[in-house]
C-alpha positions as CSV (number, residue, x, y, z in Angstrom):
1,X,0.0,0.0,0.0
2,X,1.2,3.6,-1.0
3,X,2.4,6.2,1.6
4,X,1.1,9.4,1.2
5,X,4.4,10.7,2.0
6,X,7.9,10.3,3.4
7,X,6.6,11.7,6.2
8,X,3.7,9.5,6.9
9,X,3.2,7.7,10.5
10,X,1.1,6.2,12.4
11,X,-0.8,8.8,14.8
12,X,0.8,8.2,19.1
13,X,-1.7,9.0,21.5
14,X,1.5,9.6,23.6
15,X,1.9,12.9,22.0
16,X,-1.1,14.7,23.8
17,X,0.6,15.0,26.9
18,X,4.3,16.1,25.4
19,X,6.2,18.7,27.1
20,X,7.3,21.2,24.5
21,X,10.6,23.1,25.3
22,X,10.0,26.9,25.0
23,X,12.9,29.8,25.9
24,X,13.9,27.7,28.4
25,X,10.6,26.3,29.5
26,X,9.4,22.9,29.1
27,X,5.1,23.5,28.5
28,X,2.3,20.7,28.1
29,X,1.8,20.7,24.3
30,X,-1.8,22.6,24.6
31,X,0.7,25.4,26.5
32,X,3.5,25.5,24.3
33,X,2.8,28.9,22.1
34,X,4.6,31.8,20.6
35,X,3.6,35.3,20.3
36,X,1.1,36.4,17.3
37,X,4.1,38.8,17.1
38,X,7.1,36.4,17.0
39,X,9.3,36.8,13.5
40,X,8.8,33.1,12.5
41,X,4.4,33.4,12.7
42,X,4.5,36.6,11.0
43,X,7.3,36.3,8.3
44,X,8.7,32.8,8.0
45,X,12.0,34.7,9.8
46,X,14.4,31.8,11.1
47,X,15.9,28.3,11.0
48,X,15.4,24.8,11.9
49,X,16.3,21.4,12.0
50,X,14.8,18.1,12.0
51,X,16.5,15.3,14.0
52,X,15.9,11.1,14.3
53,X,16.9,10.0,17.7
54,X,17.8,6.2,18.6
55,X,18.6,4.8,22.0
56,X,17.9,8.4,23.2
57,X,20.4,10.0,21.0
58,X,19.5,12.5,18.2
59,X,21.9,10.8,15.0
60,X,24.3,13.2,13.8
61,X,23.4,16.1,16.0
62,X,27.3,18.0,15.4
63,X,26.0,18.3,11.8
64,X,22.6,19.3,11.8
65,X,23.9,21.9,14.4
66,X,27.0,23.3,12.2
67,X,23.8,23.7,9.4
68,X,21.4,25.5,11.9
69,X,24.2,27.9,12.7
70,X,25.2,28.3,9.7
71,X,21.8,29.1,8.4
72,X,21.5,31.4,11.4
73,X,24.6,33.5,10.3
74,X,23.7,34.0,6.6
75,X,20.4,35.8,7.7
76,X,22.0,37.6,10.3
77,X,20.3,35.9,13.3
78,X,21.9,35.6,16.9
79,X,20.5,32.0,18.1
80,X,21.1,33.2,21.5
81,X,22.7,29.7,22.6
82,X,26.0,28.1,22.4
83,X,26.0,24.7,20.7
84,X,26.6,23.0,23.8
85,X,23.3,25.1,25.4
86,X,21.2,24.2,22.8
87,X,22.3,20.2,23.0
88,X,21.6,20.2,26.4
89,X,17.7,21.6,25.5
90,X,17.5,19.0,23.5
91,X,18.7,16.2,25.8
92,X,17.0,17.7,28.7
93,X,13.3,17.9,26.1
94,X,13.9,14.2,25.2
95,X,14.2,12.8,29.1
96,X,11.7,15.3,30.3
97,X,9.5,13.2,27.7
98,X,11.3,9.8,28.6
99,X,11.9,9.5,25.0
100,X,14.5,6.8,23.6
101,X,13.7,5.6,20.0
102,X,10.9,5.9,17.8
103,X,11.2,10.2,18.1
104,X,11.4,12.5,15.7
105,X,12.8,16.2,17.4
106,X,11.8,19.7,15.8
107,X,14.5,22.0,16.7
108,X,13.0,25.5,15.7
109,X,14.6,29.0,16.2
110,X,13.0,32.5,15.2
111,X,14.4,36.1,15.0
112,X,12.0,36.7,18.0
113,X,9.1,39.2,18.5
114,X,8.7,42.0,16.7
115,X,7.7,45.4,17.6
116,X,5.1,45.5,14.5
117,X,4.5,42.8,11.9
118,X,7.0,44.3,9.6
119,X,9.6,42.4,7.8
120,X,12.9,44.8,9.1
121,X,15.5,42.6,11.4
122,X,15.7,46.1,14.0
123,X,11.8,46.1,14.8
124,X,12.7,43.0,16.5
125,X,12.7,43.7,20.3
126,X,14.2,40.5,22.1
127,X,16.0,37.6,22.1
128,X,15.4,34.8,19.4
129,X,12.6,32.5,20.3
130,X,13.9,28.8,20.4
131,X,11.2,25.8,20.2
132,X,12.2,22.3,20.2
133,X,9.4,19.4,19.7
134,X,10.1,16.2,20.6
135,X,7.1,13.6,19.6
136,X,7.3,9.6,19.4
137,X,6.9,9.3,16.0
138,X,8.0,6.4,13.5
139,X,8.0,6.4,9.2
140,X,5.1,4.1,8.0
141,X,7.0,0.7,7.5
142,X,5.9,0.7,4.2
143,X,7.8,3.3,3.1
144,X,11.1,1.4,3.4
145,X,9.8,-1.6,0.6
146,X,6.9,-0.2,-0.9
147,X,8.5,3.4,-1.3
148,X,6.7,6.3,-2.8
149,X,5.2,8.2,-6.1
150,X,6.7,11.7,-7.6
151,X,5.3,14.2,-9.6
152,X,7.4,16.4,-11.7
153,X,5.7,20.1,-10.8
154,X,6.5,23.5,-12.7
155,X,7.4,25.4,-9.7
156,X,11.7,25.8,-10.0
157,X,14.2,25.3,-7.2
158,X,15.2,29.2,-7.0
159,X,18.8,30.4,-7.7
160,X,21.4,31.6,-4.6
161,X,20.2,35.0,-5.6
162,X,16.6,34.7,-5.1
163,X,16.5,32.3,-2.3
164,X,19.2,30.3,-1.4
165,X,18.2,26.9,-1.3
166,X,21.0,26.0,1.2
167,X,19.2,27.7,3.8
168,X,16.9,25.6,5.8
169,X,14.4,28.5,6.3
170,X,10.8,28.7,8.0
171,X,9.7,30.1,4.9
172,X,8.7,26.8,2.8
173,X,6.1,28.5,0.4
174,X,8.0,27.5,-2.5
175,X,7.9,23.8,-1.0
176,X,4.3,23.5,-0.6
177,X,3.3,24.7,-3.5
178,X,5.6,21.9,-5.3
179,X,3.7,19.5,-3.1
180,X,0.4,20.6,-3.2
181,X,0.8,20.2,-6.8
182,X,2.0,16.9,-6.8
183,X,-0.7,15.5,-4.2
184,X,-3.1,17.0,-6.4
185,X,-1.7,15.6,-9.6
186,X,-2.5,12.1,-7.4
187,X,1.3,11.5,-6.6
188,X,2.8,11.6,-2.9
189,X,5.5,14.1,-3.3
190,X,7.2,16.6,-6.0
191,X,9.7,16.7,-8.2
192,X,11.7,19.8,-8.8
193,X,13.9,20.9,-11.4
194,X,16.2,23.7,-11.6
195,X,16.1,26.7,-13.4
196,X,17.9,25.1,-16.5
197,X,15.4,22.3,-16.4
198,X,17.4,19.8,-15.1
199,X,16.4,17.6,-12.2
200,X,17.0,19.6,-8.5
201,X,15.4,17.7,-5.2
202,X,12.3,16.9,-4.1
203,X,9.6,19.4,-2.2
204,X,10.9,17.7,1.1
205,X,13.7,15.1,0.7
206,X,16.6,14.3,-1.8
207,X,16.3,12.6,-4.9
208,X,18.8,9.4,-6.5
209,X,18.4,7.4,-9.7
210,X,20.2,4.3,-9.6
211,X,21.7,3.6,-13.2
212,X,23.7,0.4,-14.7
213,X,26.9,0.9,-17.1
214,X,28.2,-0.8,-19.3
215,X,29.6,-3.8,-17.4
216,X,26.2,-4.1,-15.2
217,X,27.5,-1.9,-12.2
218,X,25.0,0.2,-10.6
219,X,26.0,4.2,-10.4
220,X,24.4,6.3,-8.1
221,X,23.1,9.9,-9.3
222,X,21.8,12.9,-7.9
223,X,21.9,16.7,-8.5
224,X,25.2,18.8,-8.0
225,X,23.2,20.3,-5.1
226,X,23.7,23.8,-6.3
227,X,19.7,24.3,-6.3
228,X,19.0,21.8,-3.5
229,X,19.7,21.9,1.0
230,X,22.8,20.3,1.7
231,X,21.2,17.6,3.2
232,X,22.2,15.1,6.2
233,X,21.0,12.2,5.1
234,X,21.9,13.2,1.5
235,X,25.3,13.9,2.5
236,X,25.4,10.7,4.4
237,X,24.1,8.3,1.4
238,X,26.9,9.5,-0.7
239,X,29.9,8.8,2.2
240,X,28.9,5.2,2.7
241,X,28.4,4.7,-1.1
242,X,31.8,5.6,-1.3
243,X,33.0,3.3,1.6
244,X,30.7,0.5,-0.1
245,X,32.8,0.9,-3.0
246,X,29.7,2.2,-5.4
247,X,30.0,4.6,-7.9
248,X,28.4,8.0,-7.5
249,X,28.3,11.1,-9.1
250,X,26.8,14.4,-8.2
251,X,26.2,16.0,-11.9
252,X,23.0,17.0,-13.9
253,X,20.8,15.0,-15.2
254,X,17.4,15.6,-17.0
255,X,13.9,13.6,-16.7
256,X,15.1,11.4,-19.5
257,X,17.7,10.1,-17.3
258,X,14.9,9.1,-14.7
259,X,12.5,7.5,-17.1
260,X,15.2,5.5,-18.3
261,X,16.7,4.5,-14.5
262,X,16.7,1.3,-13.1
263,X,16.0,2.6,-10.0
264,X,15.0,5.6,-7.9
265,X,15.1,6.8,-4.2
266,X,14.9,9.5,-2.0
267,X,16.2,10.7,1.0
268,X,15.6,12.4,4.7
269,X,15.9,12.3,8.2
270,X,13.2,11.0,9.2
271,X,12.5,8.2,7.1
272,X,15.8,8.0,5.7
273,X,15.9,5.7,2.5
274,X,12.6,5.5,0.7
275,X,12.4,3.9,-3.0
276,X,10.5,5.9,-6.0
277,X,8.0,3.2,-7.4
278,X,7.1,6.0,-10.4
279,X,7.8,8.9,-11.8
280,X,5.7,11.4,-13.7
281,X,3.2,7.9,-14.1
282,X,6.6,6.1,-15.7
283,X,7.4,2.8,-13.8
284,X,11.2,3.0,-12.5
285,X,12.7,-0.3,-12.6
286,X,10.4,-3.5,-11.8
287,X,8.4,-0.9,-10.2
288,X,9.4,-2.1,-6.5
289,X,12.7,-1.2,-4.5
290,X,15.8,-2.3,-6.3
291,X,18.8,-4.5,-4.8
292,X,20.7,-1.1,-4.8
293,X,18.1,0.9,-2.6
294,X,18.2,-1.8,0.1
295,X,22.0,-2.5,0.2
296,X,21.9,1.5,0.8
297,X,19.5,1.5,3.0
298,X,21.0,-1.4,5.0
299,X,24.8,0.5,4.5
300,X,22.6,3.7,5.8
301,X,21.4,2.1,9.5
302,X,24.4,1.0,9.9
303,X,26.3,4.7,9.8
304,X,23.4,5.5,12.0
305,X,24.2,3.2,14.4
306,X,28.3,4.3,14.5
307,X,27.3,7.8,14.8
308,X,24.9,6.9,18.1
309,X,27.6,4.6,19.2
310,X,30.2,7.3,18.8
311,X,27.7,9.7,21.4
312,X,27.1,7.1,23.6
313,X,30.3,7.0,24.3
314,X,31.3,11.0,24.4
315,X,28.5,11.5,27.3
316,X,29.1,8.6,29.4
C-alpha cells in the first residue's frame, strides 16, 4: 500500500501529553505557544532542524547543528545559545518526555518578537525565540519496501540570488506549492527541477536514480546540489556509497535520465531511504525497490548506528 508521504506515521496518543521546550521552559503541548508577534508566525523569519533519535540520541546532531548555525549567520540571526546550550535543550526535552527511539525532534529558532509585523531585522525587540518538539513518531514501514510516487511540478528550485536553497528556512512556500501540486496531480511528493530544467530535489527530501553501465555496475546519481539543502542524510548516502565501494556522481541529469533508470530513491531524516516506485506515471525499474536501494538503505542504519555509538560514548 502507497504512503502518502515520506513523512507518513502512524498517529501516538502519547503525543497529547508532550512537554514542549519553549525559551527555556518545558510546556504541556496545549501550553506550548509563541507570540502572534514572533518573527517566524509573522514572516517565516528563522531556521530549523529536523532530527531522528535512537537509543535516546539525536543521529548526527554536530552536523545538523554546524547547518542551523550556519543558516542562522547568513540571515543575520543571533540564536542566542551556544552549541553545547542548545544540545543540552534538547537532551534535557527528550528525558523530560522519557523518550528513547521511535522520536522525531523539531528544533526551531526564530528572529524573536517584533515590535510591529513588519519584515525589518531592527523592529525585532528580544531575544530569538527557540522551540524544540520532541514527539514519538515512526516512518510508516511501508515506506522502506513499498517506497513512494513523484510528480514532476512546474514550480523551480530558485537560484542563490533569489532564495538560497542552502538555507533551511521557515519560509517553505516554495515547498508547498511543489507538493500541493503533486498531491493534487495524485502523486505523494514533488519533483523539482532547476532553473535550466534539469532535475533539483524533491519538495521535502533528496532525490537518486540508480543507473547500470556498461559492465552491469550500478551508479548512483543525484543533483550537483547547487539548487538543493545540503542535506544530512543526503550527504550521508553518498559517504557510505563511497566506503561500499559504489559509484556516485553528483552531476546533472534531466527527466530522461529518470525515465530511463533502473532505479529511484529519495532521502531524509526522518525516514531515511525511501524507494521511487514512479515517476511522472513512468514505472522505475520493476516498479518495486531495487537491490541497490536496500544494500543503501541497510549501509545507511548501519552509519546510523556508529554515529549513536560514537555519542554514547562522548556523554558517558
Amino acid at each position: 500500500m502507497a504512503t502518502t508521504s515520506t513523512h507518513a506515521h502512524v498517529s501516538d496518543p502519547r503525543n497529547e501529553h508532550i512537554l514542549v521546550y519553549v525559551n527555556g521552559e518545558l510546556r504541556p503541548r496545549p501550553e506550548a505557544v509563541v507570540s502572534v508577534f514572533d518573527s517566524g508566525f509573522v514572516l517565516g523569519d528563522g531556521v530549523w532542524e529536523g532530527l531522528r533519535v535512537h537509543r535516546g540520541h539525536p543521529a548526527f546532531l554536530d552536523r545538523h547543528l554546524d547547518r542551523l548555525y550556519e543558516g542562522a549567520a547568513a540571515i543575520a540571526l543571533d540564536v542566542g545559545m551556544t552549541r553545547a546550550e542548545l544540545t543540552e535543550a534538547v537532551y534535557a526535552t527528550l528525558r523530560a518526555n522519557d523518550m528513547a527511539d521511535g522520536v522525531h525532534v523539531r528544533l526551531m529558532v526564530t528572529r524573536g518578537v517584533k515590535a510591529t509585523p513588519y519584515q525589518d531585522p531592527r523592529a525585532t525587540i528580544g531575544p530569538a525565540t527557540v522551540v524544540i518538539v520532541a514527539e514519538h513518531k515512526e516512518p510508516l514501514p511501508s515506506a522502506a519496501t513499498e517506497g513512494i510516487t513523484l510528480f514532476t511540478v512546474h514550480v523551480r528550485r530558485g537560484a542563490p540570488d533569489v532564495l538560497d536553497p542552502e538555507l533551511n528556512a521557515h519560509s517553505k512556500l516554495n515547498d508547498i506549492t511543489a507538493c500541493v501540486q503533486a498531491y493534487t496531480a495524485g502523486a505523494d511528493e514533488a519533483l523539482m527541477l532547476d532553473p535550466n530544467g534539469f532535475v533539483a530535489t524533491c519538495n521535502s527530501t533528496h532525490f537518486f536514480v540508480v543507473r547500470h553501465d556498461d559492465a552491469g555496475e550500478p551508479e548512483v546519481w543525484t543533483s550537483g546540489g547547487q539548487y538543493c539543502l545540503g542535506g544530512i542524510t543526503r550527504g550521508n548516502v553518498l559517504r557510505v556509497r563511497r566506503e561500499a565501494g559504489i559509484a556516485a556522481y553528483e552531476r546533472t541529469f534531466s527527466l530522461t535520465d529518470v525515465y530511463g533508470a533502473d532505479e529511484a530513491f529519495v532521502t531524509g531524516t526522518f525516514a531515511g531511504l525511501v524507494p521511487v516506485r514512479t515517476v511522472d506515471g513512468r514505472t522505475i525499474g520493476d516498479g518495486r525497490r531495487g537491490p541497490t536501494t536496500e544494500w543503501l538503505q541497510r549501509l545507511y542504519a548501519g552509519l546510523v548506528d556508529r554515529d549513536v555509538t560514537a555519542r554514547e560514548a562522548r556523554r558517558g
